[in-house]
N, C-alpha and C positions, 0 to 999 in steps of 0.2 A: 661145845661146838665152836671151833674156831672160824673168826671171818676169814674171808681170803682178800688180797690186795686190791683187786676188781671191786668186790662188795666198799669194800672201805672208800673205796673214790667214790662208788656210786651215792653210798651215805654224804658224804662230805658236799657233793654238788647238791643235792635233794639242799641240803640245810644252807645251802650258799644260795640258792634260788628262793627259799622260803627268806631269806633274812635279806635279802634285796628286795622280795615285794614286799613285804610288812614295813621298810625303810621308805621304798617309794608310796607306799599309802597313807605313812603316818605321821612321815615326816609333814612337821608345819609351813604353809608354805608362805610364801613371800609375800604376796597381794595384801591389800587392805580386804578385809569381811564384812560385805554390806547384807544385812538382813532382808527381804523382802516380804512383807503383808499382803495375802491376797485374802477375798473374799467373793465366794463367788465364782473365783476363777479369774478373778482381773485384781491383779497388781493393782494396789491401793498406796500403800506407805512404802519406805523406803529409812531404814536407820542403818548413817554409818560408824560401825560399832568401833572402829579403829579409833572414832573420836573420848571411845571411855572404857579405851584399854588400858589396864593396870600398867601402868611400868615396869620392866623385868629387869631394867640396867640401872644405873646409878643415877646414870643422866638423866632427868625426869625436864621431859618438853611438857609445860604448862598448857601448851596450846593444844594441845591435841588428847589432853584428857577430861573428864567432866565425871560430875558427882553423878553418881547412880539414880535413877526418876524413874517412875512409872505413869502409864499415859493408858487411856481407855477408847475404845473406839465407838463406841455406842452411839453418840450425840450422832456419827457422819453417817456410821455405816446401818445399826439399829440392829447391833449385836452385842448382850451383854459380856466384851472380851477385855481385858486389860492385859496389858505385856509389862514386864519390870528390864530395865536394860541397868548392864552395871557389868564393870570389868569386862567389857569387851564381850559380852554376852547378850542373850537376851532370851528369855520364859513369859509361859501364858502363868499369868496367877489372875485369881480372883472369875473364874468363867464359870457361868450360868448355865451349865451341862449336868446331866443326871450320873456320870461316869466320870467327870474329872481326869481322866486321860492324858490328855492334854496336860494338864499340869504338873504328873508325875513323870511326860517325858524328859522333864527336865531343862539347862541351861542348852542351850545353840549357839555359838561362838563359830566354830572353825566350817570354812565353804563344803556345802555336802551336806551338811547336817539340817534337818528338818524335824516341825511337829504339827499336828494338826488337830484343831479342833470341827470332829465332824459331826455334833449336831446344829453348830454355829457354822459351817463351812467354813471355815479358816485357815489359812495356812503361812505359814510361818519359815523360811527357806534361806540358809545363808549360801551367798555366792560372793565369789571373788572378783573384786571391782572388773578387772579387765572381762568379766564370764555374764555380766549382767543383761539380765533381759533388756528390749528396749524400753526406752524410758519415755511413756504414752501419758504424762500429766499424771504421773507419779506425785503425790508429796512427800519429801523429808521431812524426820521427825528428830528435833533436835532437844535438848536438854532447855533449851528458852522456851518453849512450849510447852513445857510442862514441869514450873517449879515448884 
């Protein structure tokens, strides 16, 4: 069965519109990626991940990178949770849940991405700096804090 000329455009746009959204969704975008901590439902921490993101250029800005930490929440919030931040990332590890869920969703880096630990109530939400909640006595969590 042969196509005919009509069919053949109509393919050609179908794939021209699928290859524009998948561009416009995946492409990485331009903002800084700050993580946000809730617990509860109220925004706790606040880590800006841009600060220990791997360098992709040659150029390597010193300032703006930091060695990979991990830090635990327990002592403030009195939930057994630890997160590991590194390459511009950031994961639940080490959480005191019967399912561990949580910590095979994996690395959260880019805005949009989320994981949740729900028998600690936690949440864990990356957004892009200019997209961020209000910031109601937030604290940042920076690599000095936890060496």
């Amino acid at each position: 069965m042969k196509m005919k000329k009509i069919e053949w455009i109509i393919l050609a746009a179908v794939v021209a519109v699928c290859a524009g959204l998948a561009l416009f969704f995946y492409w990485p975008r331009s903002g800084d990626t700050v993580a946000v901590i809730s617990v509860d439902g109220t925004a706790l921490y606040r880590i800006d991940l841009s600060r220990t993101a791997r360098p992709y250029t040659f150029r390597i800005d010193l300032s703006r990178t930091a060695r990979p930490y991990t830090f635990r929440i327990e002592e403030e919030t009195g939930r057994p949770v630890s997160f590991e931040v590194a390459d511009g990332r950031v994961r639940f590890v080490e959480v005191t849940c019967p399912d561990h869920i949580c910590e095979r969703t994996g690395w959260c880096g880019a805005p949009g991405e989320r994981a949740v630990c729900m028998p600690n109530r936690t949440t864990l939400v990356c957004y892009e700096r200019g997209e961020l909640p209000p910031d109601d006595g937030v604290r940042w969590i920076t690599e000095s804090d936890h060496p």
